[in-house]
C-alpha positions in Angstrom: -112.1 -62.3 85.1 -112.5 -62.9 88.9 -114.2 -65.7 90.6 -114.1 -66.8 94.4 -113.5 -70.2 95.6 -113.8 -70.7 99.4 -113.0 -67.1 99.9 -110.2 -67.1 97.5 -110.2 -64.8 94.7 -109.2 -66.5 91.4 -108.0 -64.7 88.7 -107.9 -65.6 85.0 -105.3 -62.7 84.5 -103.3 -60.3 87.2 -104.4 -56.9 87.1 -103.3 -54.5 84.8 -101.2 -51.7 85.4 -97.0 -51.1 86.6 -95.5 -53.6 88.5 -92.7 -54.0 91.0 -91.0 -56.6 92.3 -88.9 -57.1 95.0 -87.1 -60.0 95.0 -84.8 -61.4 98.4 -82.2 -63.8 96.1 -82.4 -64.4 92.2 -84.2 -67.1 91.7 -86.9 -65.8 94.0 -89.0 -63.8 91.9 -89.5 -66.9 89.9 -90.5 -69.4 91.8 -92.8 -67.1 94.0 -93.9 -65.0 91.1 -92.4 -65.9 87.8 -95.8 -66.9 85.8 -97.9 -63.8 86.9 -95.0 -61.4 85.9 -94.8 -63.0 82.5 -98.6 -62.3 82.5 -98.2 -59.2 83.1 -95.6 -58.6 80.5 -98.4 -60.9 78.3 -100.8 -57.7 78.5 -98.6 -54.9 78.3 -97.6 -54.0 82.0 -94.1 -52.5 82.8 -92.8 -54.5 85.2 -89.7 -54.1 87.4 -87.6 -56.6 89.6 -85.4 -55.2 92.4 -83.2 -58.4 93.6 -82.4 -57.4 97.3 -79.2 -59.6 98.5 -76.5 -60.5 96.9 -77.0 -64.3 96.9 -73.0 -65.3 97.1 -73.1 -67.4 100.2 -75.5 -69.4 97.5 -73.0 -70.0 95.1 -70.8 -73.2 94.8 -67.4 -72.5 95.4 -65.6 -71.2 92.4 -68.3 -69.4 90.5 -67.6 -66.3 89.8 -69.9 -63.6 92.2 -71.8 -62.2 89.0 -73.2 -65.4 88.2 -76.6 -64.9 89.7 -76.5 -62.0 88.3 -75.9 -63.5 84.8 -78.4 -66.3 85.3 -81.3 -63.6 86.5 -81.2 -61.3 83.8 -81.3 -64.5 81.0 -84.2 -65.3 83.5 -85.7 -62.2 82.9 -85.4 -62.7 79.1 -87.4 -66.2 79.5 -90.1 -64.1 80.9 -90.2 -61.0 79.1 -89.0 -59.1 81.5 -86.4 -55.7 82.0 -83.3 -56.1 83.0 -83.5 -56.3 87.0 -81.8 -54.3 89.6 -79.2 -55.7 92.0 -79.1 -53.6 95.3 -76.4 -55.9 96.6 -77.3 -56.5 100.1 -74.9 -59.5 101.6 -77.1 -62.0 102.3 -77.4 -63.9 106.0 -76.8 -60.1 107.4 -79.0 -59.2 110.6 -78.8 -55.3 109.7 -78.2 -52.7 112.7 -81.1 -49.8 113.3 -79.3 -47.5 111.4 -78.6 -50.0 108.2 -82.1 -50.8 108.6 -83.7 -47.5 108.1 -81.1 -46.9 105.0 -82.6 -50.0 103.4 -86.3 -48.3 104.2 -85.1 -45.2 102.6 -83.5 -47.2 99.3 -86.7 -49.4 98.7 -88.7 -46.7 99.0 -86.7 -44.6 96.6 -87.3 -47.5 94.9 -90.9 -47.7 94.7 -91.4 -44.2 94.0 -89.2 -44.1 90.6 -91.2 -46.9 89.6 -94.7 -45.5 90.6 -96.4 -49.2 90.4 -99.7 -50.0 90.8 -98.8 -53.4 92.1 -95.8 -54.8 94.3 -95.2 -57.9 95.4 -92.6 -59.6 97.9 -91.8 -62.3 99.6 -94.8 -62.7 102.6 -94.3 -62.4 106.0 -94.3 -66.1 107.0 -91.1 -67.1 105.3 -89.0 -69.2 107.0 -85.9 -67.7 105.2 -84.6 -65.0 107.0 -83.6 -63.1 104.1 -86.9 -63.3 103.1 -88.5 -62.4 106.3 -86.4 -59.3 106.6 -86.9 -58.3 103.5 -90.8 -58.3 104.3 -90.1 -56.9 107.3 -88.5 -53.7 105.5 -90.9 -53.5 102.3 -93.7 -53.0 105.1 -91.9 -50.1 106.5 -90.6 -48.5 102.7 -94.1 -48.9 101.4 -95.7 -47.3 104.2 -92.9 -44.4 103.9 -93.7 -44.6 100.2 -97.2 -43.3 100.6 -98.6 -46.6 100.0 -100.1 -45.9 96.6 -99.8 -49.3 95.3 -101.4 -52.6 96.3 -99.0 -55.1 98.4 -99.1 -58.8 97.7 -96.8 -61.6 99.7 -95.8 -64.9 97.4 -94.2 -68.0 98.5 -91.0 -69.5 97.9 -90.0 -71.9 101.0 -93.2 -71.8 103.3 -96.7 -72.1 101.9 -99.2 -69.2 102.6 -103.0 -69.4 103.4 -104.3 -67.6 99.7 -106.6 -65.1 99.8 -105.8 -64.4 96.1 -104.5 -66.7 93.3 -103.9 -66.3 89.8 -104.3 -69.1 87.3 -100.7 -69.1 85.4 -100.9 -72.3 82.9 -100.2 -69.9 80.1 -96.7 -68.9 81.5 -96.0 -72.1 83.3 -93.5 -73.8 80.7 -92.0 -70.2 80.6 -91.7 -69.7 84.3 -89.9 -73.4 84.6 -87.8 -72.4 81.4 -86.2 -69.3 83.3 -85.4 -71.7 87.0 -83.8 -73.6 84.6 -81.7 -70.7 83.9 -80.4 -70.5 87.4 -77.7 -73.8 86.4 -75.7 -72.3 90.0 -78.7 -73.7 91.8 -78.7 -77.1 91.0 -79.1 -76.5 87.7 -82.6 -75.5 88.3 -84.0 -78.9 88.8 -84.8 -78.4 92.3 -86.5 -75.2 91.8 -88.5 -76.5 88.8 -89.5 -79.6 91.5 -90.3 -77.0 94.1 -91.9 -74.7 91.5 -94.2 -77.7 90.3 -95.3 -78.8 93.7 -96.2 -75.2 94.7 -98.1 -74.8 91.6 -99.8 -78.4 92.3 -101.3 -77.9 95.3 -103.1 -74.6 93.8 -104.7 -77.2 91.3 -108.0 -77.7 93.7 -109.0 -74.2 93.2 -108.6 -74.0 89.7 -110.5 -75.5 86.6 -108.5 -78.2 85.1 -106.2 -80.9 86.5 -103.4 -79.6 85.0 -103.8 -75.7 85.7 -101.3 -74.1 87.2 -101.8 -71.3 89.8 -99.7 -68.2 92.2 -100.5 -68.0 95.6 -100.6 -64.3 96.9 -101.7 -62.8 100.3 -102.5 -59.1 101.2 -99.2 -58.1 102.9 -100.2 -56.1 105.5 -102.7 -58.2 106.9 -100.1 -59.7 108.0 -96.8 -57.2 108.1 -95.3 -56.0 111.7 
């Protein structure tokens, strides 16, 4: 069911069909994405998660390097979800031209093994820039692709202008159950915060008080 609320279309459920997503650290696809995934998974869509960069400069000193690793794929379980791939880019790495065009190439080998009707990634306007370059390069890999599948920026850090949001109060508990997974990250309970205030200010646009919704924007609307 689809309704539209100041020109932003409100969905009771995501639409059906494969999914990918691409995810710049573990932890991302979560708090961007986490409750429409487990939707997804809710009515019988194959879903995949790609996890782009490695994430150790994230990790407190000690920890062994799989730990993300670990804590994503008992994330994954929270939500229903396969067991993710790790592409294992270092993270804070500006990429020379020839790097850049082999991480085109991967993610769009990428997209065409998993043949989804959906992806989603982190939108343009991050102020992460991990995040931005990985937008920067899922533009590029879904063009090269054949952009088959519809392409859908979420936030994690910076707050997007909607222009579609789905209404995730059935997979809210589960979406804060797997940050709370991620112990590496402050044992989740910033990302549940963050995660809580994102999902807050979606509230207006929805029913209830207490709904919860995902923020999404069309991706090339906005893509270099």
């Amino acid at each position: 069911m689809r309704s539209w609320t100041q020109d932003v279309a409100v969905l009771a459920a995501p639409p059906r069909g494969p999914v990918l997503c691409f995810a710049p650290h573990a932890d991302d696809e979560v708090l961007g994405a986490g409750g429409t995934l487990a939707l997804h998974r809710d009515q019988g869509d194959p879903v995949a998660v790609a996890v782009v960069f490695d994430g150790r400069l994230g990790l407190p000193v000690g920890l062994p390097a799989d730990t993300r690793r670990r804590e994503a794929q008992a994330a994954a379980q929270v939500l229903g979800l396969a067991p993710y791939e790790f592409l294992d880019y270092p993270e804070g790495h500006e990429p020379t031209a020839p790097q850049l065009a082999e991480g085109v190439e991967r993610l769009a080998r990428v997209i065409r093994a998993v043949a989804p009707r959906t992806i989603y990634g982190p939108w343009v306007g991050e102020a992460h820039p991990d995040h931005r370059l990985l937008a920067r390069v899922l533009a590029l890999a879904w063009r090269a692709a054949g952009r088959d599948a519809e392409l859908w920026g979420y936030e994690v850090w910076t707050p997007l202008e909607a222009q579609r949001l789905v209404e995730v109060s059935a997979a809210w508990p589960r979406k804060l159950e797997a940050l709370s997974r991620y112990g590496s990250q402050d044992g989740g309970g910033a990302l549940r915060e963050l995660a809580e205030q994102r999902g807050a200010l979606r509230t207006a646009l929805l029913r209830g008080p207490h709904s919860r919704g995902e923020a999404f924007v069309r991706f090339l609307e906005h893509a270099p």
